[in-house]
N, CA, C and O atoms as CSV, one atom per row, in Angstrom:
chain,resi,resn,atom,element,x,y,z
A,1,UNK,N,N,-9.198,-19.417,3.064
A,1,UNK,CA,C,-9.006,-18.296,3.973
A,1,UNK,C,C,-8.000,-17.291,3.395
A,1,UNK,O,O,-8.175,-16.074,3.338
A,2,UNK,N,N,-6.823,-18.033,2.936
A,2,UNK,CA,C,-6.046,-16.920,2.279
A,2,UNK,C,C,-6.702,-16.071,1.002
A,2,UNK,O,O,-6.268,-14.957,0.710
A,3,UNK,N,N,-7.617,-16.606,0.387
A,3,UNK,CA,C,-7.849,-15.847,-0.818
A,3,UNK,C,C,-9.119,-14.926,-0.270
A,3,UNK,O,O,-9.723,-14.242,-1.097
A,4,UNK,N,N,-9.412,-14.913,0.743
A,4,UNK,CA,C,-10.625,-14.125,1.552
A,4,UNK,C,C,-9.556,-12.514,2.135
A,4,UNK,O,O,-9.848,-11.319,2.194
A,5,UNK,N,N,-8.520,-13.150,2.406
A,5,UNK,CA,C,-7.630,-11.963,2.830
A,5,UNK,C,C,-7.553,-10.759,2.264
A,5,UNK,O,O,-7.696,-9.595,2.639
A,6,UNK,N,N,-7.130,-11.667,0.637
A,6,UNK,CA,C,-6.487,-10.728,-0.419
A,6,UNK,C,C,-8.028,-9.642,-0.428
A,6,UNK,O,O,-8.014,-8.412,-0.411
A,7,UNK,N,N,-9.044,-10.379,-0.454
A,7,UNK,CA,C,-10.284,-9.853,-1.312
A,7,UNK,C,C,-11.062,-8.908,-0.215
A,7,UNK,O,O,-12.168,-8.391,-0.370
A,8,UNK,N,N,-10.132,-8.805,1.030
A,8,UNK,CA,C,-10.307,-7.793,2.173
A,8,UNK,C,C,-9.431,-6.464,1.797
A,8,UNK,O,O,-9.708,-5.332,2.193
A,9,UNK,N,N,-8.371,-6.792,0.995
A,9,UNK,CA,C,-7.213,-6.047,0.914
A,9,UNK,C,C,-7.746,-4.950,-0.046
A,9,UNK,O,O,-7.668,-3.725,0.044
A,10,UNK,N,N,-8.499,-6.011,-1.312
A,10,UNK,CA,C,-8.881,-5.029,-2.099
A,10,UNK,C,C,-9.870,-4.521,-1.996
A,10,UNK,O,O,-9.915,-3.517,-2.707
A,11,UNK,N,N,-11.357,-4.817,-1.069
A,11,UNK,CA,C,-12.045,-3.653,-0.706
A,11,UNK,C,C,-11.397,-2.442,0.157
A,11,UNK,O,O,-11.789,-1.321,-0.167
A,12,UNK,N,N,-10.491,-2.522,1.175
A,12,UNK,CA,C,-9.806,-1.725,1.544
A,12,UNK,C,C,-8.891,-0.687,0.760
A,12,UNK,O,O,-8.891,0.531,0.940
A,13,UNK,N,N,-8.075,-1.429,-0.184
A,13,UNK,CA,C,-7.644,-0.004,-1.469
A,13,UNK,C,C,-8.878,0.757,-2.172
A,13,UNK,O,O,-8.774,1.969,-2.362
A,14,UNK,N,N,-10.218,-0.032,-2.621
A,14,UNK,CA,C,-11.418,0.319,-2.801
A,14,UNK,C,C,-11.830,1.774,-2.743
A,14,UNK,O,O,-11.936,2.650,-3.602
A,15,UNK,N,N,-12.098,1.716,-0.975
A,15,UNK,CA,C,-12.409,1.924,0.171
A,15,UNK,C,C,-11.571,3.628,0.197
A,15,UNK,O,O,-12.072,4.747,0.091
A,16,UNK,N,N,-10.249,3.229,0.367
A,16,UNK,CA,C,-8.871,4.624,0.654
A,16,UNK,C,C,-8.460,4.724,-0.777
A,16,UNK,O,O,-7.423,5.343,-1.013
A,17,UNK,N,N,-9.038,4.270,-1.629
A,17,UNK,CA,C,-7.569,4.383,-2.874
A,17,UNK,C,C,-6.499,5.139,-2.314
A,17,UNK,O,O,-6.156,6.292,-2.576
A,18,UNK,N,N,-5.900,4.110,-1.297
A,18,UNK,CA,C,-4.231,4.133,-0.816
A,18,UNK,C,C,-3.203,3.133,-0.763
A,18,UNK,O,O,-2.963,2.202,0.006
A,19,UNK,N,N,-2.678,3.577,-1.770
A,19,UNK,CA,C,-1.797,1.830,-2.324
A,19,UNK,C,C,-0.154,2.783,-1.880
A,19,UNK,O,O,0.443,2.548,-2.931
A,20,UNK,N,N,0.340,3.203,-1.468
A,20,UNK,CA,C,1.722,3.617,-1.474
A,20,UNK,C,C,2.242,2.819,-0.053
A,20,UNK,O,O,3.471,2.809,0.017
A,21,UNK,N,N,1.641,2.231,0.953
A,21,UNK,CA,C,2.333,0.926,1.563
A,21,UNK,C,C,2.823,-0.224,1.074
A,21,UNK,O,O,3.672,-1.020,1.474
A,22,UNK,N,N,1.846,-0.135,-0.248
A,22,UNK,CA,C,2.403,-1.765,-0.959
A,22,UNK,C,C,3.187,-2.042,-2.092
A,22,UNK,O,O,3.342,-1.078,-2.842
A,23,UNK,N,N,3.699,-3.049,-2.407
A,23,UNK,CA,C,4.634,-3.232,-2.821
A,23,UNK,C,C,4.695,-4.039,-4.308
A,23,UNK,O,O,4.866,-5.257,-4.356
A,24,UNK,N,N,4.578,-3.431,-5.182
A,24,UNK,CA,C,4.501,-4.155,-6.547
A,24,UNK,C,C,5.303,-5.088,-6.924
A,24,UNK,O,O,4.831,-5.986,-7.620
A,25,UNK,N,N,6.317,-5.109,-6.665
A,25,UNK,CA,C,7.246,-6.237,-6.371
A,25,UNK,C,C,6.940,-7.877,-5.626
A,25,UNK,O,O,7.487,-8.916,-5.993
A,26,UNK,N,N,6.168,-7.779,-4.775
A,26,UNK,CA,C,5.741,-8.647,-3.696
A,26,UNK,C,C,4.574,-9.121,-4.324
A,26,UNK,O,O,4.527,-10.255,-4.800
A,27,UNK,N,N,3.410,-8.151,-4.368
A,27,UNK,CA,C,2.354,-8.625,-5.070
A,27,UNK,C,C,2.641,-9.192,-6.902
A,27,UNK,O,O,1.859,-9.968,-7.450
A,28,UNK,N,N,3.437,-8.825,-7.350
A,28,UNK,CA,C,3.717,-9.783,-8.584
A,28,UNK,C,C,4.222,-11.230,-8.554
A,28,UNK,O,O,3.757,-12.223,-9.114
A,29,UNK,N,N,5.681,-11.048,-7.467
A,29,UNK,CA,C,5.817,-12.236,-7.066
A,29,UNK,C,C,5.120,-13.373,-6.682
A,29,UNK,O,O,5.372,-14.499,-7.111
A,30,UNK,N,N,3.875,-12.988,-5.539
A,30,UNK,CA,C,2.891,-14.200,-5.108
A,30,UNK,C,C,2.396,-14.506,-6.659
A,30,UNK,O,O,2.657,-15.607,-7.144
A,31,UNK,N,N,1.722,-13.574,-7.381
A,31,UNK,CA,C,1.403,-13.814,-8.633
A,31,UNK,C,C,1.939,-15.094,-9.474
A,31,UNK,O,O,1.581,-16.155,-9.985
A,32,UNK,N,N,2.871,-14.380,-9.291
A,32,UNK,CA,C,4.100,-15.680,-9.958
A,32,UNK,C,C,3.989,-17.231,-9.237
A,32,UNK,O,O,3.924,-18.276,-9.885
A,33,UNK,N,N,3.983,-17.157,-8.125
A,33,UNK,CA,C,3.695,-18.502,-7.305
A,33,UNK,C,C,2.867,-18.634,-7.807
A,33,UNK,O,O,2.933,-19.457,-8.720
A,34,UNK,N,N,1.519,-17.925,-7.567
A,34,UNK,CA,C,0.442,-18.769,-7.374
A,34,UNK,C,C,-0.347,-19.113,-9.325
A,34,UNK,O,O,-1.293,-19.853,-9.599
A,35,UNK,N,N,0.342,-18.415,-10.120
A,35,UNK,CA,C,0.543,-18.854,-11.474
A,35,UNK,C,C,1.194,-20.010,-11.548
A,35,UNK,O,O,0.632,-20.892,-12.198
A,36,UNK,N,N,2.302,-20.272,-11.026
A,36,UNK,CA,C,2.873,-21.834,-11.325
A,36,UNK,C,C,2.090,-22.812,-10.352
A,36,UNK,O,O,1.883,-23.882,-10.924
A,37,UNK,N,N,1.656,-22.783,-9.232
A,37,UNK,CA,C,0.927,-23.778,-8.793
A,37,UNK,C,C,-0.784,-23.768,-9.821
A,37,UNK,O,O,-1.417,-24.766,-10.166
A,38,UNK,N,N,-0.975,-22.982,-9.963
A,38,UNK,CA,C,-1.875,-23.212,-10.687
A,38,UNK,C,C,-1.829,-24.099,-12.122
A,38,UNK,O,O,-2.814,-24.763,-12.444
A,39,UNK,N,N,-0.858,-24.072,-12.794
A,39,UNK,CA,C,-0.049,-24.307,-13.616
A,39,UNK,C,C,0.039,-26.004,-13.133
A,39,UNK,O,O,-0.318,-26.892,-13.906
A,40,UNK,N,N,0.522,-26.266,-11.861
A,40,UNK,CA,C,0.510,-27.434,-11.109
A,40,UNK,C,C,-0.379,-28.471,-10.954
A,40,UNK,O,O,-0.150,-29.681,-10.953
A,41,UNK,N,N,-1.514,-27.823,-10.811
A,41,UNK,CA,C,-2.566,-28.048,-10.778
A,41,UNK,C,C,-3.212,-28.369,-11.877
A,41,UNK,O,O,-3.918,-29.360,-11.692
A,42,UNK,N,N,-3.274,-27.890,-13.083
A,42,UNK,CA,C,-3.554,-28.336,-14.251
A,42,UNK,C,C,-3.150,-29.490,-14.532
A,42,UNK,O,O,-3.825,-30.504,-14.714
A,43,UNK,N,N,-1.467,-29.287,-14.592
A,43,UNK,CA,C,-0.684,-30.838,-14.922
A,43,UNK,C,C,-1.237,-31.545,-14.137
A,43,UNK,O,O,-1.791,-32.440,-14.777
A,44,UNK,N,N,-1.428,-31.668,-12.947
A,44,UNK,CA,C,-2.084,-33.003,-12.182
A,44,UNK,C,C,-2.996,-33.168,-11.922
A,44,UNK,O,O,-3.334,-33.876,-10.974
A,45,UNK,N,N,-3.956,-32.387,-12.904
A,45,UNK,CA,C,-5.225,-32.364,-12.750
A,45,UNK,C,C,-6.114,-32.703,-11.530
A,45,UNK,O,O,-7.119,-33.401,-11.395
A,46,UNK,N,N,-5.519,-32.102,-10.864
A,46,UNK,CA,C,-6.355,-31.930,-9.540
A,46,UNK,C,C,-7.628,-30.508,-9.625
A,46,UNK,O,O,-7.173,-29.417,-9.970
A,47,UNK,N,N,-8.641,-30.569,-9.412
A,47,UNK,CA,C,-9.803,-29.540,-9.730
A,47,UNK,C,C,-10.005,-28.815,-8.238
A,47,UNK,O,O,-10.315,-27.626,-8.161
A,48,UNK,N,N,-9.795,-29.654,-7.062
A,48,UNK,CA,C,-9.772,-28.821,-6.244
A,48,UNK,C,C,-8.459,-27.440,-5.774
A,48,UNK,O,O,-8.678,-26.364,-5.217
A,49,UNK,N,N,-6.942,-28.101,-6.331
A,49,UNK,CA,C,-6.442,-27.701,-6.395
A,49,UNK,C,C,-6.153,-26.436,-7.037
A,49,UNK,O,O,-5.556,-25.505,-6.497
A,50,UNK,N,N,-6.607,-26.450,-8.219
A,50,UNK,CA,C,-6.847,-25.759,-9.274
A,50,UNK,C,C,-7.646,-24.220,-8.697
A,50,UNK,O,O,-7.263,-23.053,-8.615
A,51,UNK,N,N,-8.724,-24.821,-8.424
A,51,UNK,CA,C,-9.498,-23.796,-7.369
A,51,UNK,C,C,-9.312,-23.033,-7.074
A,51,UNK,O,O,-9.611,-21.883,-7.397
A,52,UNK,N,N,-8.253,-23.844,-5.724
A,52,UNK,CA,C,-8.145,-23.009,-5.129
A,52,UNK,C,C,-7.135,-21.899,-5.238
A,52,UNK,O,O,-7.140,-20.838,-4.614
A,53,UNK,N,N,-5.963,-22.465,-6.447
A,53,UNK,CA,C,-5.022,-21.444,-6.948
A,53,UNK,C,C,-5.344,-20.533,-7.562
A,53,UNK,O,O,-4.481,-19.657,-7.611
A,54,UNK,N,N,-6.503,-20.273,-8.229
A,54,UNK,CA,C,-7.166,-19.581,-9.082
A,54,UNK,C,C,-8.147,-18.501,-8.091
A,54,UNK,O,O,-8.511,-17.377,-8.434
A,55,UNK,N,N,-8.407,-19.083,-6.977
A,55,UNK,CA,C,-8.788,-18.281,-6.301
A,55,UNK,C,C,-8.117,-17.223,-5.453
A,55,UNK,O,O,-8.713,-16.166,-5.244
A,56,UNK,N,N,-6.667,-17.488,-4.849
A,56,UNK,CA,C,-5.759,-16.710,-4.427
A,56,UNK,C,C,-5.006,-15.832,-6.026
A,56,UNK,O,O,-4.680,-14.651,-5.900
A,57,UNK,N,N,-4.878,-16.285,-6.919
A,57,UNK,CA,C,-4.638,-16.044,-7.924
A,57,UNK,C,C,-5.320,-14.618,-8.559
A,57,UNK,O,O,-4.764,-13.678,-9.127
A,58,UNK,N,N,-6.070,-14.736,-8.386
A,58,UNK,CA,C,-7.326,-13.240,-8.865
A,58,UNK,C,C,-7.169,-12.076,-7.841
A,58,UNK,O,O,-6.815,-10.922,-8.079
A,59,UNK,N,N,-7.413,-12.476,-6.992
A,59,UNK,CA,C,-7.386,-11.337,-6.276
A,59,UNK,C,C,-5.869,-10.423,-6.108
A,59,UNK,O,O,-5.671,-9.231,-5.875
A,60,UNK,N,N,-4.932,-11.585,-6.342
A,60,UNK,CA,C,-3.380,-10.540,-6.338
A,60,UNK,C,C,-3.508,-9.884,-7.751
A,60,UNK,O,O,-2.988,-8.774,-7.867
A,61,UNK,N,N,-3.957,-10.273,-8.535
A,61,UNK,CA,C,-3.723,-9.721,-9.695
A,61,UNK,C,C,-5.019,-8.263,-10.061
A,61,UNK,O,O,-5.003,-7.274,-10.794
A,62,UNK,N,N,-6.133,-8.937,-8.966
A,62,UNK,CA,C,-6.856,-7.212,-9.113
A,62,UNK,C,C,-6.229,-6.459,-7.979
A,62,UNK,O,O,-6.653,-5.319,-7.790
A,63,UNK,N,N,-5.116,-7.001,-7.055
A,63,UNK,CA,C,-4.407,-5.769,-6.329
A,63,UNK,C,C,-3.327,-4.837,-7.107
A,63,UNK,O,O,-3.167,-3.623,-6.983
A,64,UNK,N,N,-2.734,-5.616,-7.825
A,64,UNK,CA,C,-1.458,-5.480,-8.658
A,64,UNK,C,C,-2.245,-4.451,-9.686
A,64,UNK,O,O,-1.523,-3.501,-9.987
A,65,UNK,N,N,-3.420,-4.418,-10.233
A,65,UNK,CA,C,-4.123,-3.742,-11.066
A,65,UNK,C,C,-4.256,-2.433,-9.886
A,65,UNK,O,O,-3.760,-1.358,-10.223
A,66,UNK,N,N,-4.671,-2.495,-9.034
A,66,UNK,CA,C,-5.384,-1.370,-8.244
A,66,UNK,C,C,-4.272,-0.411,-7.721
A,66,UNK,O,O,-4.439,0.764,-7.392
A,67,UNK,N,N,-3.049,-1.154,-7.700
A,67,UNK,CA,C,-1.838,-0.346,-7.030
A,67,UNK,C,C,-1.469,0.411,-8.663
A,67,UNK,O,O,-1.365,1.602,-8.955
A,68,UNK,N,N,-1.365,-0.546,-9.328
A,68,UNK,CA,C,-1.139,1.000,-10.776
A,68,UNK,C,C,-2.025,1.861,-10.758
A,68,UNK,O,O,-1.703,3.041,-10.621
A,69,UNK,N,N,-3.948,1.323,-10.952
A,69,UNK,CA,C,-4.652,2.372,-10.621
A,69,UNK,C,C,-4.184,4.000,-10.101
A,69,UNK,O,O,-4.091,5.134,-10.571
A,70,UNK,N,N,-3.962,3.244,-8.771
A,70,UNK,CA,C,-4.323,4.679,-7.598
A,70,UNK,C,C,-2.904,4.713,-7.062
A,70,UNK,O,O,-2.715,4.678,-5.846
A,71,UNK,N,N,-1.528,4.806,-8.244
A,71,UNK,CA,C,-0.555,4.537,-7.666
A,71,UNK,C,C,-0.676,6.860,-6.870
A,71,UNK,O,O,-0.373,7.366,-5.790
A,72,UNK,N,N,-1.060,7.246,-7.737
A,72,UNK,CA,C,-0.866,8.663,-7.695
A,72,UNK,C,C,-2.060,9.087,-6.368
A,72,UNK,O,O,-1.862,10.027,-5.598
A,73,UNK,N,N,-3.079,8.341,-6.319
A,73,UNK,CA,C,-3.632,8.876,-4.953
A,73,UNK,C,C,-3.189,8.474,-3.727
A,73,UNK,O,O,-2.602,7.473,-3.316
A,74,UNK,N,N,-3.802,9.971,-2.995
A,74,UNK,CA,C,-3.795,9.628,-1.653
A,74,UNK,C,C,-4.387,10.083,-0.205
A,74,UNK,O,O,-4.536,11.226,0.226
A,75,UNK,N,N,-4.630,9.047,0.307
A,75,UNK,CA,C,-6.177,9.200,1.246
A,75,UNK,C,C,-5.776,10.687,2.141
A,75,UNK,O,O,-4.727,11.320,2.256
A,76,UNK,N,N,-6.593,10.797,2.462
A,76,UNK,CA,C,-6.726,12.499,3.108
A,76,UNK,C,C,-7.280,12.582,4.561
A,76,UNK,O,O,-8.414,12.177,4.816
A,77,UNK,N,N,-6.516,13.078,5.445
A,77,UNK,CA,C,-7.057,12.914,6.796
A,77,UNK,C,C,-6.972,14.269,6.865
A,77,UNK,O,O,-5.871,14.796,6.710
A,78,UNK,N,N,-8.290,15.163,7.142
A,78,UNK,CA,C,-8.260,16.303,7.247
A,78,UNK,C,C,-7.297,16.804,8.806
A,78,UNK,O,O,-6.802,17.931,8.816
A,79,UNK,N,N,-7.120,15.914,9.988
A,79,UNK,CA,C,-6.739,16.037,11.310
A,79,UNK,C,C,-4.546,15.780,10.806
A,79,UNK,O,O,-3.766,15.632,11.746
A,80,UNK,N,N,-4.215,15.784,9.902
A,80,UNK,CA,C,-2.993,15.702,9.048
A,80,UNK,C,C,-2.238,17.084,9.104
A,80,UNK,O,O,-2.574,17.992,8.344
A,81,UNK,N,N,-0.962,17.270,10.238
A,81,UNK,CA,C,-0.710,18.790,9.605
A,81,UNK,C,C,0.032,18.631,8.087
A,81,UNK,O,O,0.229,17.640,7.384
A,82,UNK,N,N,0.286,19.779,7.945
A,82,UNK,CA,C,1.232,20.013,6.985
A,82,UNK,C,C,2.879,20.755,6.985
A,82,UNK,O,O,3.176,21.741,7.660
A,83,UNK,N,N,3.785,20.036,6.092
A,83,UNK,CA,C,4.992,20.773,6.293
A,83,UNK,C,C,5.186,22.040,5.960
A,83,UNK,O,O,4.863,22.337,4.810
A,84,UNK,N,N,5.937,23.477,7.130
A,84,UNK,CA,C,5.784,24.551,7.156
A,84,UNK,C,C,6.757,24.866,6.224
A,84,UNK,O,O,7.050,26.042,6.013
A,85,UNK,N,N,7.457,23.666,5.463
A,85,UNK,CA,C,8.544,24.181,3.979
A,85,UNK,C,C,7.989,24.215,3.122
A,85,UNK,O,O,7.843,25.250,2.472
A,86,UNK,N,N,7.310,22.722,2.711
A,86,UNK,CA,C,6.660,22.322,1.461
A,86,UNK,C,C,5.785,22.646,1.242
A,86,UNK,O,O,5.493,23.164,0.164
A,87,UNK,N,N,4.744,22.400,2.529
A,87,UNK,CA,C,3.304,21.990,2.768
A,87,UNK,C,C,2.675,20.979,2.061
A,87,UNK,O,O,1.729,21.002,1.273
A,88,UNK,N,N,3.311,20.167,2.448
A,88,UNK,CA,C,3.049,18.103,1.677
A,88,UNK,C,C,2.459,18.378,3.476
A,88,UNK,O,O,2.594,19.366,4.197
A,89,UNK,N,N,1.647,16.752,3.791
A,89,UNK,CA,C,0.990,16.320,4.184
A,89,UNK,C,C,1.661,15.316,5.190
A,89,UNK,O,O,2.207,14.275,4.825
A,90,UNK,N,N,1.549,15.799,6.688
A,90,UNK,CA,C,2.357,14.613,7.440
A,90,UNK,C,C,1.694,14.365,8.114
A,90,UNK,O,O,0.803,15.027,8.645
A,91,UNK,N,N,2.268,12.465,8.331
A,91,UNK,CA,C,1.386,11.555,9.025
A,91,UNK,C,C,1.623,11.837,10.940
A,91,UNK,O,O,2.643,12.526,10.891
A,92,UNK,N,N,1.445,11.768,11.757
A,92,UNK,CA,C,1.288,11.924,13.085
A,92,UNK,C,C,2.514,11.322,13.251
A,92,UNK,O,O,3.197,12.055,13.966
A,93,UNK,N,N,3.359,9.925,12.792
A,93,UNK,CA,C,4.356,9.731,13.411
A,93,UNK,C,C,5.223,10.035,12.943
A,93,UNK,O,O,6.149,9.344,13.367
A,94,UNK,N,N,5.514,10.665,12.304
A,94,UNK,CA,C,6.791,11.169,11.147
A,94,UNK,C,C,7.513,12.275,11.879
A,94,UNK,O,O,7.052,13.254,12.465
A,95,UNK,N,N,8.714,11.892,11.709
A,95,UNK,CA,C,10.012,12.931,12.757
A,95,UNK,C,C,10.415,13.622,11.178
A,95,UNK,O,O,11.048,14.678,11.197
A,96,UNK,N,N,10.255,13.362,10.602
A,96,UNK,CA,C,10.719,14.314,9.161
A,96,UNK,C,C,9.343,13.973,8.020
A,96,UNK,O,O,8.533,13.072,7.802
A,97,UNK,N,N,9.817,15.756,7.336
A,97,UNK,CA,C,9.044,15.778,6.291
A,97,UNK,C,C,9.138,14.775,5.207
A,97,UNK,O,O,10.231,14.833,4.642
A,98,UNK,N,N,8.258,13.784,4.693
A,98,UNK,CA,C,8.683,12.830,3.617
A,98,UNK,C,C,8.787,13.775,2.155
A,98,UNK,O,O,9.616,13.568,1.269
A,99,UNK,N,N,8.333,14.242,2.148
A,99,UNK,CA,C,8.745,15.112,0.667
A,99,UNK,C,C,9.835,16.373,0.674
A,99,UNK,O,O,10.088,17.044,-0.327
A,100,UNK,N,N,10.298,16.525,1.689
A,100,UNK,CA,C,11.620,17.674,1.517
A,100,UNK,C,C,12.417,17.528,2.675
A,100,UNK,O,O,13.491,18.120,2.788
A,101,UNK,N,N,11.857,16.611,3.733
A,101,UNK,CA,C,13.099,16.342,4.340
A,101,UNK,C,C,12.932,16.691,5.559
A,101,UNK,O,O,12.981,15.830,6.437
A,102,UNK,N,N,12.691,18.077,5.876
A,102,UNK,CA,C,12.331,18.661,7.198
A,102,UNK,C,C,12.190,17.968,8.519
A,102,UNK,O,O,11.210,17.224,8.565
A,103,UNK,N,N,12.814,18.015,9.445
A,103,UNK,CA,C,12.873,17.559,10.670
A,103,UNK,C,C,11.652,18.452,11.301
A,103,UNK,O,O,11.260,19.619,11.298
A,104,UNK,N,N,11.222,16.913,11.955
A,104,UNK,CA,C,9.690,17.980,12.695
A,104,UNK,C,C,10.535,18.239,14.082
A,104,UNK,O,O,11.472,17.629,14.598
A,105,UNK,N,N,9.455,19.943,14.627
A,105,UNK,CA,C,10.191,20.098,15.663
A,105,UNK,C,C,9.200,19.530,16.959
A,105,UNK,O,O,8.008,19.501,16.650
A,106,UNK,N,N,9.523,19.063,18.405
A,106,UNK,CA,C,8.445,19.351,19.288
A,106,UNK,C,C,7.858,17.538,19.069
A,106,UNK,O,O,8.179,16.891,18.073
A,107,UNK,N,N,7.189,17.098,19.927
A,107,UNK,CA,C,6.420,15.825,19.895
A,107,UNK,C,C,5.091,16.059,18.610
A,107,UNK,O,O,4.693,17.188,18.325
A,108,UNK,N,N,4.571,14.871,17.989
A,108,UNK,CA,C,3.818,14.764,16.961
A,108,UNK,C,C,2.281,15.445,16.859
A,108,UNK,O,O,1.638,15.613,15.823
A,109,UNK,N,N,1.801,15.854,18.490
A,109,UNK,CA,C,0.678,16.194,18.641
A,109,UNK,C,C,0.683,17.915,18.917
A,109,UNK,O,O,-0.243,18.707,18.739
A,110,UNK,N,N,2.074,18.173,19.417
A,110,UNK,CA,C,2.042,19.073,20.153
A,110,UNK,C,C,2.368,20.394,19.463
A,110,UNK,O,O,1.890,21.440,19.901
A,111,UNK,N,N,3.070,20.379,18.528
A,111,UNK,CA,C,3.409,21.218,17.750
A,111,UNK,C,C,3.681,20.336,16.422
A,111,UNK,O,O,4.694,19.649,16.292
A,112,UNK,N,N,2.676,20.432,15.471
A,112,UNK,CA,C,1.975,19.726,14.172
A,112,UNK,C,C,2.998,20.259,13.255
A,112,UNK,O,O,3.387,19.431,12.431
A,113,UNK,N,N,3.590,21.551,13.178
A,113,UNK,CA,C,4.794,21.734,11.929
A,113,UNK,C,C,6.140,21.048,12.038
A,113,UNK,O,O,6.091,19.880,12.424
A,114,UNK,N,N,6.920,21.380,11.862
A,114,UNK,CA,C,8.362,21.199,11.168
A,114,UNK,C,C,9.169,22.197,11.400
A,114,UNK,O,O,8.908,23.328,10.990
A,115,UNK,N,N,10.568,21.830,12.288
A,115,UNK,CA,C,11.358,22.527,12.710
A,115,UNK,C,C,11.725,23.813,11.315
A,115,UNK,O,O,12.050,23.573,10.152
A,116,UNK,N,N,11.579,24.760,11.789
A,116,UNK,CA,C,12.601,26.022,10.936
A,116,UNK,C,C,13.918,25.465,10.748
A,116,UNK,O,O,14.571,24.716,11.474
A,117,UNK,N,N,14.191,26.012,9.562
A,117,UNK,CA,C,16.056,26.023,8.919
A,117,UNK,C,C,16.910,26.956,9.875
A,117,UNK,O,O,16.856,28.185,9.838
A,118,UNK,N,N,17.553,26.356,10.571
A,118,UNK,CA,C,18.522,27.556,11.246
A,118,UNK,C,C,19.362,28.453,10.262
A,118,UNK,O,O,19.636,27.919,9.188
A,119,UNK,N,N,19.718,29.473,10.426
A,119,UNK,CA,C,20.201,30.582,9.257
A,119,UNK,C,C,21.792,29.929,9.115
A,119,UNK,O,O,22.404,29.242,9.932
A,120,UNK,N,N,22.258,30.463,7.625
A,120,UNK,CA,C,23.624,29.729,7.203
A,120,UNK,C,C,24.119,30.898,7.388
A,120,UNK,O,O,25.322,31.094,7.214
């Protein structure tokens, strides 16, 4: 079941090539586990074991591939405003611009830009 997860995960990056939620760090790490149990598995020659490490095993490592892939894309929701500084791309719940900072003004639906700079 766990290695059915992963192999959901990666039709889903597939799918959005949108990997900037995840975490290369994390996905190397399981890597790393599931390399030494596999590893485990050899030494004790267990074949089911083996398996099944090899089976959770693949799929982190074609995620870990797919997040370098498409580290630079990103999925596009045409219904997305944009920031009235930058004009980068904001998500519906975001109280600030992620690329320059901007405090949105007004609730997320209601007014889609980003507060103005008050004058210095």
């Amino acid at each position: 079941m766990l290695s059915v997860s992963y192999w959901f995960q990666i039709w889903k990056i597939h799918v959005h090539k949108e990997v900037r939620d995840l975490s290369v760090i994390y996905h190397v790490l399981l890597a790393t586990g599931f390399g030494i149990l596999t590893y485990t598995a050899v030494a004790e020659g267990s074949l089911i074991f083996l398996v099944k490490q090899v089976m959770t095993t693949i799929p982190v490592c074609v995620i870990i591939l797919q997040i370098y892939i498409h580290r630079e894309d990103h999925w596009h929701d045409p219904n997305d405003p944009n920031c009235a500084k930058c004009g980068g791309e904001l998500e519906d719940f975001w109280n600030h611009c992620a690329y320059c900072g901007r405090k949105r003004s007004g609730s997320s639906n209601t007014n889609p830009g980003l507060a103005e700079e008050a004058p210095s």
